[in-house]
BALOBA-1460 file (C-alpha; in Angstrom, 3 decimals):
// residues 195
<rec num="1" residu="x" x="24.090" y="-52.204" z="-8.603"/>
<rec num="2" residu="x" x="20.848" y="-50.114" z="-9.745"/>
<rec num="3" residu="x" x="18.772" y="-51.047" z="-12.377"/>
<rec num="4" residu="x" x="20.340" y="-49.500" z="-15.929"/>
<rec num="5" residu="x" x="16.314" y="-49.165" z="-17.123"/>
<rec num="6" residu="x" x="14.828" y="-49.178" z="-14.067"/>
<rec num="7" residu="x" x="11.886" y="-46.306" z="-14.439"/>
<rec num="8" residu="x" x="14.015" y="-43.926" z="-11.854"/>
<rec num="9" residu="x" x="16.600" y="-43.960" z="-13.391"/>
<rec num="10" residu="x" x="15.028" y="-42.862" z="-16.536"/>
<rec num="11" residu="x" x="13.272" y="-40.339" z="-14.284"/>
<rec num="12" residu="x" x="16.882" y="-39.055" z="-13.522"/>
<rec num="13" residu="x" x="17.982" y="-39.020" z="-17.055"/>
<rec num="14" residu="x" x="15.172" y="-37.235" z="-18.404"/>
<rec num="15" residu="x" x="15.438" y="-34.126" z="-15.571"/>
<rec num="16" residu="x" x="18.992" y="-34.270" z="-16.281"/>
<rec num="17" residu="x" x="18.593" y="-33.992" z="-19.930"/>
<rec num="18" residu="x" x="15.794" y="-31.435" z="-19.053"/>
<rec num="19" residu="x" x="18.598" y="-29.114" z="-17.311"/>
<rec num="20" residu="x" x="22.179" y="-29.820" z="-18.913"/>
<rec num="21" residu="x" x="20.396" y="-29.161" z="-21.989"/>
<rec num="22" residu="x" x="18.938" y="-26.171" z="-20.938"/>
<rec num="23" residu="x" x="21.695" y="-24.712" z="-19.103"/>
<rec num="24" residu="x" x="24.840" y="-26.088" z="-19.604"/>
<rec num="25" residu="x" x="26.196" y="-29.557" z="-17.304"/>
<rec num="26" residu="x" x="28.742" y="-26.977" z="-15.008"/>
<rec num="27" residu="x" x="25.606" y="-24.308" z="-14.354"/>
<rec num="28" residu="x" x="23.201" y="-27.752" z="-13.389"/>
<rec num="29" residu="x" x="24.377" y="-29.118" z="-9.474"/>
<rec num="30" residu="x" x="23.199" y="-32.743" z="-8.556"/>
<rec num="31" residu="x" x="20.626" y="-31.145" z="-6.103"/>
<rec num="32" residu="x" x="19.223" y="-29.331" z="-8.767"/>
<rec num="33" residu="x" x="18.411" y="-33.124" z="-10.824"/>
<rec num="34" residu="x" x="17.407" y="-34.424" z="-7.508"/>
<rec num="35" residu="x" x="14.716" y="-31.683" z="-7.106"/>
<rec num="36" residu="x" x="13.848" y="-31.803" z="-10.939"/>
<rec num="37" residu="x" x="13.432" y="-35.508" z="-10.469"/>
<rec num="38" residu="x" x="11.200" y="-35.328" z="-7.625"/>
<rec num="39" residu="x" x="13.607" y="-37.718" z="-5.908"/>
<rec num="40" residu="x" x="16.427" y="-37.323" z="-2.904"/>
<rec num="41" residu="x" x="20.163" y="-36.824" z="-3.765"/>
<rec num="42" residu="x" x="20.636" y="-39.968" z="-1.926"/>
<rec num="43" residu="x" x="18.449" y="-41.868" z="-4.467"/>
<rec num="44" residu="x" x="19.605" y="-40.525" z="-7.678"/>
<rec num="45" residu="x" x="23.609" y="-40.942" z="-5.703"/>
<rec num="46" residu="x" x="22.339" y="-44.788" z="-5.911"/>
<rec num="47" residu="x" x="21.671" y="-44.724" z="-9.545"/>
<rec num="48" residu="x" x="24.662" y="-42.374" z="-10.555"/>
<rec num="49" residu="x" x="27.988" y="-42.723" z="-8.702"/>
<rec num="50" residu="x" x="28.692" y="-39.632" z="-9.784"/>
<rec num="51" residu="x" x="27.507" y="-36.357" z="-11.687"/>
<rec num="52" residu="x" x="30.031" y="-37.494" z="-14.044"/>
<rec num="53" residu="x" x="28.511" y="-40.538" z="-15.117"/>
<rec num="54" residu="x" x="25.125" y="-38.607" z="-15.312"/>
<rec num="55" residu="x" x="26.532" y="-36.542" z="-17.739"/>
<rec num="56" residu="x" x="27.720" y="-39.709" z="-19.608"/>
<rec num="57" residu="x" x="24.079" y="-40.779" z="-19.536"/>
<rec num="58" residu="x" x="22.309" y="-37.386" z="-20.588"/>
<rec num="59" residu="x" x="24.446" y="-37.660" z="-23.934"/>
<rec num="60" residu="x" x="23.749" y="-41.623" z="-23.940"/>
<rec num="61" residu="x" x="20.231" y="-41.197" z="-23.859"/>
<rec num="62" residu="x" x="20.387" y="-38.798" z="-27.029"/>
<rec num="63" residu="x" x="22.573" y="-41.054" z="-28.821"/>
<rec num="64" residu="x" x="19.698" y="-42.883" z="-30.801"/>
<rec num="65" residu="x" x="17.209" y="-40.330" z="-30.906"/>
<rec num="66" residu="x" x="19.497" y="-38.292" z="-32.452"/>
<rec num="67" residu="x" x="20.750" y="-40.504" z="-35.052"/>
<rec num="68" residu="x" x="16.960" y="-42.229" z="-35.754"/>
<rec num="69" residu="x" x="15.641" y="-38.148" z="-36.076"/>
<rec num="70" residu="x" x="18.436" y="-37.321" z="-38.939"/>
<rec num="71" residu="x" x="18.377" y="-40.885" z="-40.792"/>
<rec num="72" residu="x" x="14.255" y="-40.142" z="-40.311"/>
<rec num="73" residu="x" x="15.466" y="-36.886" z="-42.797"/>
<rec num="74" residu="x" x="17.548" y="-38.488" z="-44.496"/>
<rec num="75" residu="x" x="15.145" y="-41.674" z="-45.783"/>
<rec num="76" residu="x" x="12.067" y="-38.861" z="-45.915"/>
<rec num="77" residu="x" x="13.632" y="-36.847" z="-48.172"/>
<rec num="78" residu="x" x="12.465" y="-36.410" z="-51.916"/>
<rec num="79" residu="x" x="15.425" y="-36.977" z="-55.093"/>
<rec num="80" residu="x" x="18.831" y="-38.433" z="-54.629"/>
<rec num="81" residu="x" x="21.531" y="-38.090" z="-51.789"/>
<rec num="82" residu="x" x="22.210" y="-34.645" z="-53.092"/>
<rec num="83" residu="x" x="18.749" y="-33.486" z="-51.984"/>
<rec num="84" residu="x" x="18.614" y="-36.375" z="-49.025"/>
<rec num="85" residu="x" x="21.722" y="-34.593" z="-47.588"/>
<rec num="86" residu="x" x="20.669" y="-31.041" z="-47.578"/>
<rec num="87" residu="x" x="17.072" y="-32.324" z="-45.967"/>
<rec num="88" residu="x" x="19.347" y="-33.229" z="-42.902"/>
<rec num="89" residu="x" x="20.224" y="-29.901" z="-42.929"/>
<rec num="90" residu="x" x="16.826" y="-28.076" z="-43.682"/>
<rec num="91" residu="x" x="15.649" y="-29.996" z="-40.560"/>
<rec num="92" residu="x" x="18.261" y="-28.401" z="-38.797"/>
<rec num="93" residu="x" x="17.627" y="-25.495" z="-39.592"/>
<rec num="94" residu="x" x="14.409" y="-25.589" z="-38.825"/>
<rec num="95" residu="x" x="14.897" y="-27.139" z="-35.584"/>
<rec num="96" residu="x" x="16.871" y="-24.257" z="-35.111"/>
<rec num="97" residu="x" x="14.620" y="-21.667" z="-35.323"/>
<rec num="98" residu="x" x="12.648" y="-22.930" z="-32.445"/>
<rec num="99" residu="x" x="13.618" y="-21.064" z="-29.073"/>
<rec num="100" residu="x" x="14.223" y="-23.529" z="-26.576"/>
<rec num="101" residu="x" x="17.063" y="-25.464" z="-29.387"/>
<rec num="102" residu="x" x="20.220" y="-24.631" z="-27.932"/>
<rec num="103" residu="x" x="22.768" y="-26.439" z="-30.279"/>
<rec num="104" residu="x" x="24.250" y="-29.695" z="-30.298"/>
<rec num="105" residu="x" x="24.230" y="-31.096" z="-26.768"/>
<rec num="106" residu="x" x="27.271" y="-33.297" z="-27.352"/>
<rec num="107" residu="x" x="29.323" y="-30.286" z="-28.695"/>
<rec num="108" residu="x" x="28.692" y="-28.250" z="-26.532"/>
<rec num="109" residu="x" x="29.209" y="-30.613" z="-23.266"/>
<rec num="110" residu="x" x="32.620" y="-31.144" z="-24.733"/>
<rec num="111" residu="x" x="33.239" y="-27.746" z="-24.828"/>
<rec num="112" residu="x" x="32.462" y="-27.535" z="-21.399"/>
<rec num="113" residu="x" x="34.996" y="-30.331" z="-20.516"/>
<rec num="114" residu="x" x="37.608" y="-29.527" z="-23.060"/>
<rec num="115" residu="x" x="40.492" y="-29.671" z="-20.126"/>
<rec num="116" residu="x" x="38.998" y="-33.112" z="-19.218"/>
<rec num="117" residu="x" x="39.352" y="-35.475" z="-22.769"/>
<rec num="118" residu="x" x="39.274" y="-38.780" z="-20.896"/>
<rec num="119" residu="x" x="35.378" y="-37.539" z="-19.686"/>
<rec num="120" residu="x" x="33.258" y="-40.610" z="-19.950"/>
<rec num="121" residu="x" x="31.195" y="-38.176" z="-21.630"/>
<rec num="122" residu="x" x="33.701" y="-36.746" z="-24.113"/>
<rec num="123" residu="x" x="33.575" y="-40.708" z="-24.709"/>
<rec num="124" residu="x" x="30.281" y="-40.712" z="-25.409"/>
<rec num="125" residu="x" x="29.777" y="-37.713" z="-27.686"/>
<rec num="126" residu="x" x="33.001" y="-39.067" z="-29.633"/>
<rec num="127" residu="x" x="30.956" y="-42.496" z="-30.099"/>
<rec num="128" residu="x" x="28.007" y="-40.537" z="-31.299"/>
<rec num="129" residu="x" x="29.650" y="-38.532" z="-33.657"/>
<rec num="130" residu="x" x="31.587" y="-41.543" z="-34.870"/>
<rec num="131" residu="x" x="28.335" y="-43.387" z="-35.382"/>
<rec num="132" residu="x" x="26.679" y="-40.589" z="-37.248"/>
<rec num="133" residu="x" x="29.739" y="-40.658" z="-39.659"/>
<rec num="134" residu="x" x="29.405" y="-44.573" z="-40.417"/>
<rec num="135" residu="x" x="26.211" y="-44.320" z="-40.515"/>
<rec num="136" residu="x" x="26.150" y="-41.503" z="-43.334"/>
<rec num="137" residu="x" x="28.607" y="-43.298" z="-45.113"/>
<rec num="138" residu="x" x="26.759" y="-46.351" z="-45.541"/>
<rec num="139" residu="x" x="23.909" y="-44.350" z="-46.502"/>
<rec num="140" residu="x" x="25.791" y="-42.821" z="-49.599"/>
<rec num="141" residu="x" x="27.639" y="-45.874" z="-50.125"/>
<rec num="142" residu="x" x="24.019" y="-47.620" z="-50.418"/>
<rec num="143" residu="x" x="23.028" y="-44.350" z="-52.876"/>
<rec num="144" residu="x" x="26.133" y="-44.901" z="-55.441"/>
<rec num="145" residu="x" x="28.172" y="-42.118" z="-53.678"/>
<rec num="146" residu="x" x="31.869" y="-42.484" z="-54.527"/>
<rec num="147" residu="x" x="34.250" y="-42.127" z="-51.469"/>
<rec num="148" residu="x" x="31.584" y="-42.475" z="-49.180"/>
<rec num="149" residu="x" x="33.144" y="-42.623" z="-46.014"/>
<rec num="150" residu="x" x="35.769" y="-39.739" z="-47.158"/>
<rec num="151" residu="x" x="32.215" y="-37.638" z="-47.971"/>
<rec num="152" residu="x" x="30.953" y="-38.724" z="-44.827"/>
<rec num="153" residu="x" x="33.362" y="-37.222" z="-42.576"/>
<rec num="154" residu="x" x="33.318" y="-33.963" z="-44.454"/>
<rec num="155" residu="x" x="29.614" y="-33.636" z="-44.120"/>
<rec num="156" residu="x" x="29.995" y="-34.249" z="-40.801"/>
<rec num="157" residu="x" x="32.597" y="-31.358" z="-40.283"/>
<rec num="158" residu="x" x="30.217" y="-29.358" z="-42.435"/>
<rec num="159" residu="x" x="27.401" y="-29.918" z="-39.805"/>
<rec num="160" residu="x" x="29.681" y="-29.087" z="-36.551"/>
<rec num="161" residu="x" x="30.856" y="-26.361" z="-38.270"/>
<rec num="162" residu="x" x="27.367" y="-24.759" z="-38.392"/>
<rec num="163" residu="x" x="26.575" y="-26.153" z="-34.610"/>
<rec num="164" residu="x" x="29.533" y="-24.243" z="-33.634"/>
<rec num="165" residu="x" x="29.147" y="-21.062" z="-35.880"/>
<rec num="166" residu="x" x="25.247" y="-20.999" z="-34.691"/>
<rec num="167" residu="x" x="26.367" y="-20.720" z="-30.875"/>
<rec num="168" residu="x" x="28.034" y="-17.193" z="-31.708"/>
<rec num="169" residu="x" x="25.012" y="-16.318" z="-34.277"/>
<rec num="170" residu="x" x="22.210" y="-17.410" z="-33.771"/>
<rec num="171" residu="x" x="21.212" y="-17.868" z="-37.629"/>
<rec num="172" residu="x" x="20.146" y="-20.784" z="-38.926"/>
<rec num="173" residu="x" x="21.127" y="-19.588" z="-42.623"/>
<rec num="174" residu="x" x="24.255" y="-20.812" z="-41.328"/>
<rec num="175" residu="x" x="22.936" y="-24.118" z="-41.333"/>
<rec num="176" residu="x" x="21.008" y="-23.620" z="-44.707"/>
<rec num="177" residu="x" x="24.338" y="-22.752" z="-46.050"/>
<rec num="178" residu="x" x="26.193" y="-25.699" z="-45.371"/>
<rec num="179" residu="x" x="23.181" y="-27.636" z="-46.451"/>
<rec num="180" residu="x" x="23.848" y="-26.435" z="-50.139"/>
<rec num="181" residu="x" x="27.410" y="-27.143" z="-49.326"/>
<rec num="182" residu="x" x="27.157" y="-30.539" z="-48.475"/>
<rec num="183" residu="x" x="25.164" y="-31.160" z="-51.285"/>
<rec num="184" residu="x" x="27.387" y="-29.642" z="-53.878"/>
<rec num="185" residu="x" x="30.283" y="-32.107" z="-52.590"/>
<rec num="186" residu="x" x="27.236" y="-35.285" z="-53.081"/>
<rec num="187" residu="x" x="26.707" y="-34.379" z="-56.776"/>
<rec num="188" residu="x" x="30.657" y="-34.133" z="-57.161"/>
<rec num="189" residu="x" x="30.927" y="-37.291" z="-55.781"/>
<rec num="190" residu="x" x="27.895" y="-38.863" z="-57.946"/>
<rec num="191" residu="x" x="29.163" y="-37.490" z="-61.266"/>
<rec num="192" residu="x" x="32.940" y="-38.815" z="-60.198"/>
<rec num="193" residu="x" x="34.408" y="-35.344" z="-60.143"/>
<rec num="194" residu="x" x="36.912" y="-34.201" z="-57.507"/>
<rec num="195" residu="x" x="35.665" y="-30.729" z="-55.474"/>
């Protein structure tokens, strides 16, 4: 068995990455990595058993980086969790506004393989969004948030709920929006009201 960190492999990831999250994982063929990689289809065949499981590695390699970039906002961010929250999704926003950010790559490879929900990469995008949610909650549990993990998960719906709204319009006041949102629900929760 290959390597899991050998330095092609990570060569393979990052083309795949490159391409699935450029153009979608059904539009991207294995020949296509291969020649982004600089490598044969035999090689990255060695490394990958299957497109499948390169799939499940594109999303596994922006499991961390993903989470470390928004707990980066999160721990950045000036005032209480109110304001911490909404800096999560300022950053969006602004990430947004760049024009090669096409969305969230875990959303939208599970759109791509909604007929498929045993997908090792459905899998991983379900751990990743799972992880985000535990993680937030700890985070507001560690800020005097009551019902932190309740809050958690409905931040967490507010944030694919702009990731999905932003694939049909393009406008990241969307994401602004559910910024102010999900910080109105943190001061509800801080002042022991019910929203």
């Amino acid at each position: 068995m290959p390597d899991t960190q050998s330095p092609t492999r990570k060569r393979i990831v990052d083309a795949a990455t490159r391409l699935f999250y450029a153009e979608g994982i059904g539009r991207v063929s294995v020949d296509a990595v291969a020649e982004e990689a600089g490598l044969t289809k035999r090689t990255l065949y060695y490394h990958f058993k299957s497109k499948d499981d390169l799939i499940a590695a594109y999303l596994d390699g922006r499991d961390q980086p993903n989470l470390k970039r928004m707990a980066g906002w999160f721990e950045a961010a000036e005032g209480g969790a109110d304001r911490k929250v909404e800096a999560i999704f300022t950053n969006l926003a602004r990430s947004a506004r760049h024009p090669k950010w096409k969305g969230c790559g875990f959303l939208r490879t599970a759109a791509e393989l909604a007929s498929m929900p045993g997908h090792p990469a459905v899998k991983v995008g379900a751990r990743h969004k799972l992880n985000f949610e535990t993680w937030l909650a700890g985070a507001l549990s560690d800020h005097g948030v009551a019902e932190p993990q309740t809050l958690g998960r409905e931040i967490v719906l507010l944030i694919d709920g702009c990731f999905s709204i932003m694939l049909i319009h393009r406008n990241p006041d969307y994401i602004e929006a559910a910024g102010r949102a999900a910080a109105t629900l943190v001061r509800a929760r801080l002042s022991g009201s019910q929203v």
